[in-house]
N, C-alpha and C positions, 0 to 999 in steps of 0.2 A: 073622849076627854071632855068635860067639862070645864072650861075657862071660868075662872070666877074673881071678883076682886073683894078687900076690903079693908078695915082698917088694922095695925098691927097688933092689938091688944083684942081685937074683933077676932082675929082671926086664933089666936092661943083660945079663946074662949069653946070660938066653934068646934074646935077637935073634937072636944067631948070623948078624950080617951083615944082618941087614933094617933098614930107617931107621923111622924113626917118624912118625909124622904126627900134629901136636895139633891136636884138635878146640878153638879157644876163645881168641884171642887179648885176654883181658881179663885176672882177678885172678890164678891160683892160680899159674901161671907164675912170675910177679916177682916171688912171697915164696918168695925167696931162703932164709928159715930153717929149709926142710924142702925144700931142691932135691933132687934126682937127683943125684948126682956124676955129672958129664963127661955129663950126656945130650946138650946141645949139640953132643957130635960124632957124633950117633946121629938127628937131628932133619931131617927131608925139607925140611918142609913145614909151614905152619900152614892150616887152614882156618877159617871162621868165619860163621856166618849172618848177620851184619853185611856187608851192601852195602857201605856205605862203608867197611868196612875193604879190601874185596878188593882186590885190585891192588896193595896197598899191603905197607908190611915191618913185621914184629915185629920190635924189640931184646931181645934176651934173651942174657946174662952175656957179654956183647961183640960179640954175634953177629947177624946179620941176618937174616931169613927170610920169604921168600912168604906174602902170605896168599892164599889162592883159597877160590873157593865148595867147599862141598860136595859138586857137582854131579860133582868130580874125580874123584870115592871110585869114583864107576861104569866110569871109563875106567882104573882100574888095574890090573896085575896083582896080588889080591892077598898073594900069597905071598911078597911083596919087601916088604912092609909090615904094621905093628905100628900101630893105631889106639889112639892115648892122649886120654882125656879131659880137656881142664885149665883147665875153668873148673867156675862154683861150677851148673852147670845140667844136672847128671850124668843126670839120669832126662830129661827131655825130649829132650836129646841124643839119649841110647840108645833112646829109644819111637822117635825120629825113623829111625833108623838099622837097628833090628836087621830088619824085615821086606824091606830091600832085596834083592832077589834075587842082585843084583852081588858083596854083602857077606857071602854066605853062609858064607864059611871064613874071614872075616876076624879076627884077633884083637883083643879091643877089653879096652883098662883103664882102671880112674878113677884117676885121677892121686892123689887126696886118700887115698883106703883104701889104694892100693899105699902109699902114703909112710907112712900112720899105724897100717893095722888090715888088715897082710896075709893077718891068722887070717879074713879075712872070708870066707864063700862068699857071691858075687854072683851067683851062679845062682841062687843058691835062694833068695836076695832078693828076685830081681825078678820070677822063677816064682810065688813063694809069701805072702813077706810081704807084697809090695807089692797084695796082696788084698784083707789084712786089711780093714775098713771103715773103722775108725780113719784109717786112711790112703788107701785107695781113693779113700773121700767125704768128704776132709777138708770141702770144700764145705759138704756138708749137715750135719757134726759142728758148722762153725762156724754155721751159721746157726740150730741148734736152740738156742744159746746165749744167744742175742738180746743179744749185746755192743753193739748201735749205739746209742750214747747213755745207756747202763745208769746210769751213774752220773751223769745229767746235770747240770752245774752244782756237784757236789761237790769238795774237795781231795783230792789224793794225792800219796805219796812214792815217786819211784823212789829206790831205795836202790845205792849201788857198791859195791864191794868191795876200796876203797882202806886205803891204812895208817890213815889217820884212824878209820875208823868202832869202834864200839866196842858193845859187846853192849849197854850201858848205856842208847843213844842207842836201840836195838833196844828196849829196856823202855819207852818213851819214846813208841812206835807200836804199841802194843799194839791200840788202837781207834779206828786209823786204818787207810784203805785202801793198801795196799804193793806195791809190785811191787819185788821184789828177781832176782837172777839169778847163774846156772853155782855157783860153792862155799859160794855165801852157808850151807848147812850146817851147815859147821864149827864156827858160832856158836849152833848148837843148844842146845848142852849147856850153854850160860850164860844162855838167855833163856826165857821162855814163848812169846817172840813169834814166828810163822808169818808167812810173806807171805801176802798173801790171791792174789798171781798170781807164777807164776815162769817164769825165759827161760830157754831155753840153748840159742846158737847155733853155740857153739866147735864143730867137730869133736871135737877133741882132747879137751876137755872131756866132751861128751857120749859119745866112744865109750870113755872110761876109766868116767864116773859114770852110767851111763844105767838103771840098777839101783837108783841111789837117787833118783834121777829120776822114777821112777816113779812108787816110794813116798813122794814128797815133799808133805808137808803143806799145801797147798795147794789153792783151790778152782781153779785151772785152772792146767797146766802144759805150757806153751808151746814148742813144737819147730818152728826149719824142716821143709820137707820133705823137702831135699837134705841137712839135719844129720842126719836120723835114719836116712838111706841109710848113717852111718859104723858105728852099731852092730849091724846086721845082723837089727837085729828090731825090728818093731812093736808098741807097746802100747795097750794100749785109755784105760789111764790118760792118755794123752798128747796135747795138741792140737794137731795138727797147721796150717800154716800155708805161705803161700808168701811167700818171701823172695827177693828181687833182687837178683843181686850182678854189676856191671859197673862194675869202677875207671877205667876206660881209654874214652877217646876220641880219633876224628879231627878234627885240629886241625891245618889247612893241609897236608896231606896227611902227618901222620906220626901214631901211635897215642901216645897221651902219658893218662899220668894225666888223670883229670877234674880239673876247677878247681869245683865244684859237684857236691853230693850231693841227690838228691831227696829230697822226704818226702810222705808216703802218708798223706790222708786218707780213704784208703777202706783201712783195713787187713784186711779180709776177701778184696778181691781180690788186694791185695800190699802189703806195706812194704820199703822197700827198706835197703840195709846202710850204715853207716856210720863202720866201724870199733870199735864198741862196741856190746856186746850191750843197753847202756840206747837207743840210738835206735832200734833193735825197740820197745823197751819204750814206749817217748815215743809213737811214732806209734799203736800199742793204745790208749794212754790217750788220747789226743785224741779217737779212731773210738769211746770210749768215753763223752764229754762231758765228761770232766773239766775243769774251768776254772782252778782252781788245781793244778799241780805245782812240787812242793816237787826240789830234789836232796839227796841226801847222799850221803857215802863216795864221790864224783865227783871223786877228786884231782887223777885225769888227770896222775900224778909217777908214774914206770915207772923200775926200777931199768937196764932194759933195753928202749931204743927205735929202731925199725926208720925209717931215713930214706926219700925218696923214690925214690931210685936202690935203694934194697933193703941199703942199709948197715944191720948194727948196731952200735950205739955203747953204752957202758955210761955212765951219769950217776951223779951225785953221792948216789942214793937208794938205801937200803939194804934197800930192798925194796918191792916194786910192790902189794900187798895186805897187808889187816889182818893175815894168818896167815903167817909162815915156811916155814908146811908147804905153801901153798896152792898152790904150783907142782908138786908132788910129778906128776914124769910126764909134766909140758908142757917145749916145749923154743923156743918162739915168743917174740916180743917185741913189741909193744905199735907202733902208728903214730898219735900223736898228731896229725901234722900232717892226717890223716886224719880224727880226731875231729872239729877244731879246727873243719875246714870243714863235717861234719855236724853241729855244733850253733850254730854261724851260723845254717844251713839251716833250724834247729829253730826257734831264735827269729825269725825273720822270717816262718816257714809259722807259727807261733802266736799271732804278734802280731797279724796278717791278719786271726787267727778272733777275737781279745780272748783269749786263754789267756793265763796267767801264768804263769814258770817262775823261779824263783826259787833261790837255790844255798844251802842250808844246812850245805854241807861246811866241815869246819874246814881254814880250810891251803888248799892243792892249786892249779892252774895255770888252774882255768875260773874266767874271771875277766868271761865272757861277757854272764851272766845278774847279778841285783841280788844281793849278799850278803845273806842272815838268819840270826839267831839260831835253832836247834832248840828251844830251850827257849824262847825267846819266843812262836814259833808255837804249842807247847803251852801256853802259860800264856794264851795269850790267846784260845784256840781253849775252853780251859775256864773263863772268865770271862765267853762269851757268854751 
């Protein structure tokens, strides 16, 4: 197997007459807002390690497609074929794939780096970085941590990064436990207040800020391990994790959106994704003990939001986050109805354990969880 990377319109070019084959008929496909131009008429094949899928068809921008085992890869010729990776499971894929002997001159790319970080060398990723120990032993980084139940029975706040929130409310959690995530940053220079944990699952997000990422003030800073395959490099500073991402199920014999998001109480072996980088964060804090979580800045109001069929629409909101600037670079848009059903999820897996999640956002569409006042929780959190 041949790892190779490059740019999207680079890479329709290079075919030069060969079809493509995607490995992964689940997420990265159907978000439309960073597709391929025209690869649909460049597309063989889908394969997929999902059983139940095989046999069966991908719909993808009008179009129909096979799905077969992998098992196909070994009976091809393959020099009439471009192997495309396009689900969120890039590295097990490729560990899966590159020692097959059949596959030895085949060309393989990830879907997510070719579209977003074509400056990537993925050779030397997966030669080299993917070494490091950081990430090698994510395993054993997270167990030397002793996360399981750290904080048992205490409150915390995951914090969002909606129009509502405000540096102010940030002064407010000074000495309290906080999980915030991806540009919460920007609001540095107006507070004293650090997360004590921080996400970032964005690709896009982490392969533009992954340098401040690093350096980010915090006692533990949280990376998938297929997020941190965008930036091309591994850091010691950074915790690695494994994260799940499958939108798509068989449902009377067609691949449809899921109607159900999981949630992960064993977050060391996996949590899974949910349209938002705070249900990472929710599922950490349960595996953590937390018994009360607080939300805020959770407005879940997107100035730009991506429907089920992969439409985007623009709404009435004049901006999707606290900062104007905070988009600087992203070109995506936001799947609430996505959200909506993982934090259902959220509340019914914490109600189960007795966890409390309570919404302290001002405004905003989650309407899910009880309303409270921020400033009541502190006023009464310091009058015990």
């Amino acid at each position: 197997m041949q790892i190779k990377n490059c740019g999207s319109e680079e890479f329709i070019e290079n075919l030069k007459g060969r079809k493509v084959i995607c490995f992964g008929a689940g997420a990265r496909m159907i978000k439309a807002d960073y597709a391929v131009n025209h690869i649909e008429n460049h597309i063989a094949f889908f394969v997929d390690n999902d059983e139940k899928k095989q046999g069966l068809t991908f719909q993808y921008l009008g179009r129909e497609f096979d799905i077969k085992s992998p098992d196909v890869l070994k009976t091809l010729d393959t020099k009439d074929y471009v192997l495309l990776i396009t689900c969120g499971s890039y590295i097990e894929i490729y560990s899966q794939l590159k020692d097959i002997a059949e596959l030895r001159d085949m060309e393989c790319y990830i879907y997510e780096s070719m579209c977003r970080y074509p400056e990537t060398d993925m050779e030397q990723f997966f030669t080299e970085e993917l070494q490091n120990p950081a990430f090698h032993d994510w395993k054993q980084v997270l167990e030397r941590h002793n996360l399981k139940n750290k904080h048992r029975g205490r409150r915390c706040f995951l914090i969002g990064n909606g129009p509502s929130l405000k540096a102010e409310d940030l002064e407010l959690l000074k000495d309290e436990i906080t999980f915030a995530a991806n540009r919460i940053y920007m609001l540095f220079d107006k507070t004293k207040w650090r997360p004590t944990y921080y996400f970032c699952v964005d690709a896009r997000c982490y392969g533009i800020d992954h340098r401040k990422i690093k350096e980010m003030d915090a006692e533990l800073r949280f990376v998938p391990l297929n997020t941190g395959v965008m930036a091309g490099k591994v850091y010691d500073e950074v915790t690695y994790y494994n994260r799940k991402i499958n939108y798509v199920e068989v449902n009377q014999g067609n691949v449809v959106f899921k109607s159900e998001v999981k949630f992960s109480c064993d977050a060391e072996k996996a949590v899974y994704a949910g349209g938002t980088v705070l249900y990472d964060a929710l599922q950490w804090a349960v595996y953590m003990g937390f018994s009360e979580i607080y939300l805020l800045g959770v407005d879940c109001s997107y100035a730009y939001e991506m429907t089920k069929d992969g439409t985007v629409v623009a709404t009435d909101m004049e901006k999707s986050h606290f900062d104007e600037k905070y988009e600087t670079g992203f070109n995506g848009a936001a799947e609430p109805f996505r959200m909506f059903t993982a934090w259902e999820q959220a509340k019914k897996s914490c109600e189960e354990k007795g966890i409390v999640i309570k919404n302290a956002t001002r405004g905003g569409k989650l309407d899910i969880f009880e309303r409270v006042s921020l400033e009541d929780i502190i006023r009464t959190r310091k009058t015990e």
